[in-house]
N, C-alpha and C positions, 0 to 999 in steps of 0.2 A: 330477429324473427318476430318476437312480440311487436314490435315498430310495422313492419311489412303488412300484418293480418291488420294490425288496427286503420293502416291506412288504407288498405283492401277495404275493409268494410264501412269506412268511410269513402270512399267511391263507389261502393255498391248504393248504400242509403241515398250514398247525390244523387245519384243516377233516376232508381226510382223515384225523386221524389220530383227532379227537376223534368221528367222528360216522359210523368204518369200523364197520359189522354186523362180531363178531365168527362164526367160522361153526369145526362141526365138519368135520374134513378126514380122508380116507382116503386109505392108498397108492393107484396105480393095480392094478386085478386083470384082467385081458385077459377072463377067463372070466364075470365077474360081470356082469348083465342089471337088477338089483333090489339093493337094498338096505331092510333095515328094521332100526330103531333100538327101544331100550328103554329111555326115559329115566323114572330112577326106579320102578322095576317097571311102568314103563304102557306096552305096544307102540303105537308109533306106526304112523301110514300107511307102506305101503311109498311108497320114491322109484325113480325111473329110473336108472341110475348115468350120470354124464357120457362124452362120449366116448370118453376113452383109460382108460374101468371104473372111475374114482375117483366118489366120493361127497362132496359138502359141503352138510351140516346146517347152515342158518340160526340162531343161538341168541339172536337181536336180541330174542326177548318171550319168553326163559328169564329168572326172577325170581333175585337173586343168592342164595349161599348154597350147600351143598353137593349136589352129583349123584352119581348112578351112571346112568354110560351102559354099554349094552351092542348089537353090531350084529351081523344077519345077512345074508348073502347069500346071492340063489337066482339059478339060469339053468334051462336046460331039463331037466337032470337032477334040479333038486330044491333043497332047501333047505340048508343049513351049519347044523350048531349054533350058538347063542351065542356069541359070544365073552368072555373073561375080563372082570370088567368093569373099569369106567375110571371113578374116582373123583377128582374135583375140585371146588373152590370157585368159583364164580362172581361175583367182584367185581364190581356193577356202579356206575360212578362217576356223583358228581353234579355236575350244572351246573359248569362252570368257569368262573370269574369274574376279578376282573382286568385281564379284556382291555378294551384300548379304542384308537382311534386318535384324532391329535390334529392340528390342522391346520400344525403348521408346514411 
């Protein structure tokens, strides 16, 4: 029984870890209403920001390789500049293999 649970919660933990959406994350901004992104010079859609004013951009079907992100925010006043931008690599991994379970 103890064998069974331990390998349960070892496929539970693979699971979330191998197959968590990586996502873009902003601090919380109390003032902010909208957020819009700029990935790789191309303006995306604007988004809503979440409740306590942060934003997270889904990056699950960004291809790997290198980005430039940059993000603005608007509320009733208006729009923010750009921000500096934000350069990183995009690892994306493959298939993990290896696993298997075994009936003992």
């Amino acid at each position: 029984m103890k064998k069974g649970l331990a390998i349960l919660a070892m496929v539970l933990m693979f699971c979330g870890n191998a197959f968590a959406a990586p996502f873009l994350v902003c601090d919380p901004n109390p003032r902010a209403t909208v957020y819009v992104l700029e990935v790789d010079g191309v303006e995306q859609a604007e988004a809503a920001c979440l409740a306590d004013g942060s934003f997270k951009h889904d990056m699950a079907a960004w291809t790997g390789g290198n980005h430039t992100v940059k993000a603005k925010v608007g509320n009733v006043w208006g729009w923010s500049v750009y921000s500096d931008p934000f350069n990183f690599n995009a690892d994306v991994p493959g298939v993990p293999s290896g696993f298997g379970f075994s009936a003992d």
